[in-house]
N, C-alpha and C positions, 0 to 999 in steps of 0.2 A: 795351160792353154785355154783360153775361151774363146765361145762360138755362141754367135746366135743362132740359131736350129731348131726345128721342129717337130719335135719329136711327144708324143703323148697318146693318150687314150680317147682324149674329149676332142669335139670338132676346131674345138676354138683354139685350142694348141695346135693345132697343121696349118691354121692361118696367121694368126697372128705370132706363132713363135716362144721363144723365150732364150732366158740366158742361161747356156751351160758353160762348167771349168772340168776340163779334164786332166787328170796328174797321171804321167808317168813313172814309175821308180824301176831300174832294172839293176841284174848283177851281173859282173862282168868284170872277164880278169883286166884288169887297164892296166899292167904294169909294162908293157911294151911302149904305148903312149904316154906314159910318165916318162919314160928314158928318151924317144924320138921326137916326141913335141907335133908326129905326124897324126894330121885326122885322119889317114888310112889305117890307122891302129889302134883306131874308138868308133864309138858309135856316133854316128853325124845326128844331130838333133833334129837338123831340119828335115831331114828324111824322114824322122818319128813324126813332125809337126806335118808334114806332108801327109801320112797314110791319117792320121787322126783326123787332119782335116776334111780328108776324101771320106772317110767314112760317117763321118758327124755332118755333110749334106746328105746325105741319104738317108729321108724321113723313116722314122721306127714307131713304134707302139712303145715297145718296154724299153727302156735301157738298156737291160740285160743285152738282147738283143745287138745294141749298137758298142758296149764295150765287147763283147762277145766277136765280133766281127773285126773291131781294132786288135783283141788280141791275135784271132785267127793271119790278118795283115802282118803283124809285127812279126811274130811267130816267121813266117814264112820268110820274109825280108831278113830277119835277123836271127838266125838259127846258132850263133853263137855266145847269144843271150843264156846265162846260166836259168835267171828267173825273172820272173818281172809281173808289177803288175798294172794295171786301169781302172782308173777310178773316176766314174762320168758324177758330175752333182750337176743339179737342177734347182736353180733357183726359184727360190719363192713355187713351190708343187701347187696345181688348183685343188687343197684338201680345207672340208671345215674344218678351219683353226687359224692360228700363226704356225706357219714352219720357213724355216730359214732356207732348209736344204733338203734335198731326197736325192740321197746316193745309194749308187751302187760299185764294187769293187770286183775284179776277175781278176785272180791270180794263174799264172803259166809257170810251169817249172820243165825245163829240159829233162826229155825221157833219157 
């Protein structure tokens, strides 16, 4: 998924923005939707693309922070998620150097 968003530390990231990708990976028995062919019997994506994207407008400081909160969302929505996790990248970070990416990843594992 990606989003333009504003998320960072320095003034000029809340204004001017940047490009973020966010990946979901979950576990989950699907073998009822392999037999049925029904989306009642999996996880609807666009509902995941839904709570990520509610969550990735609402400005953060740290990443942590905003996949922290997508998982808290998911978590809650989808409590039959065995595991799963969130992974925000941030392109092009404002650090001295070249760097490509600055990610972070929060895994959820059902109690």
């Amino acid at each position: 998924m990606e989003f333009k968003a504003y998320h960072g530390c320095l003034p000029h990231e809340k204004v001017r923005g940047n490009n973020f990708t966010v990946d979901f990976r979950g576990e989950l028995d699907l073998s009822a939707a392999a037999e049925s062919d029904n989306l009642d019997d999996t996880l609807n994506y666009a509902d995941i693309y839904d709570i990520v994207s509610e969550e990735m407008s609402i400005p953060s400081e740290l990443l942590e922070n905003v996949a922290g909160r997508i998982v808290k969302a998911i978590a809650a929505r989808f409590p039959q998620l065995e595991s799963f996790s969130v992974r925000i990248s941030k392109s092009r970070p404002p650090v001295d150097g070249t760097v490509q990416w600055s990610r972070v990843t929060l895994f959820h594992k059902r109690s």
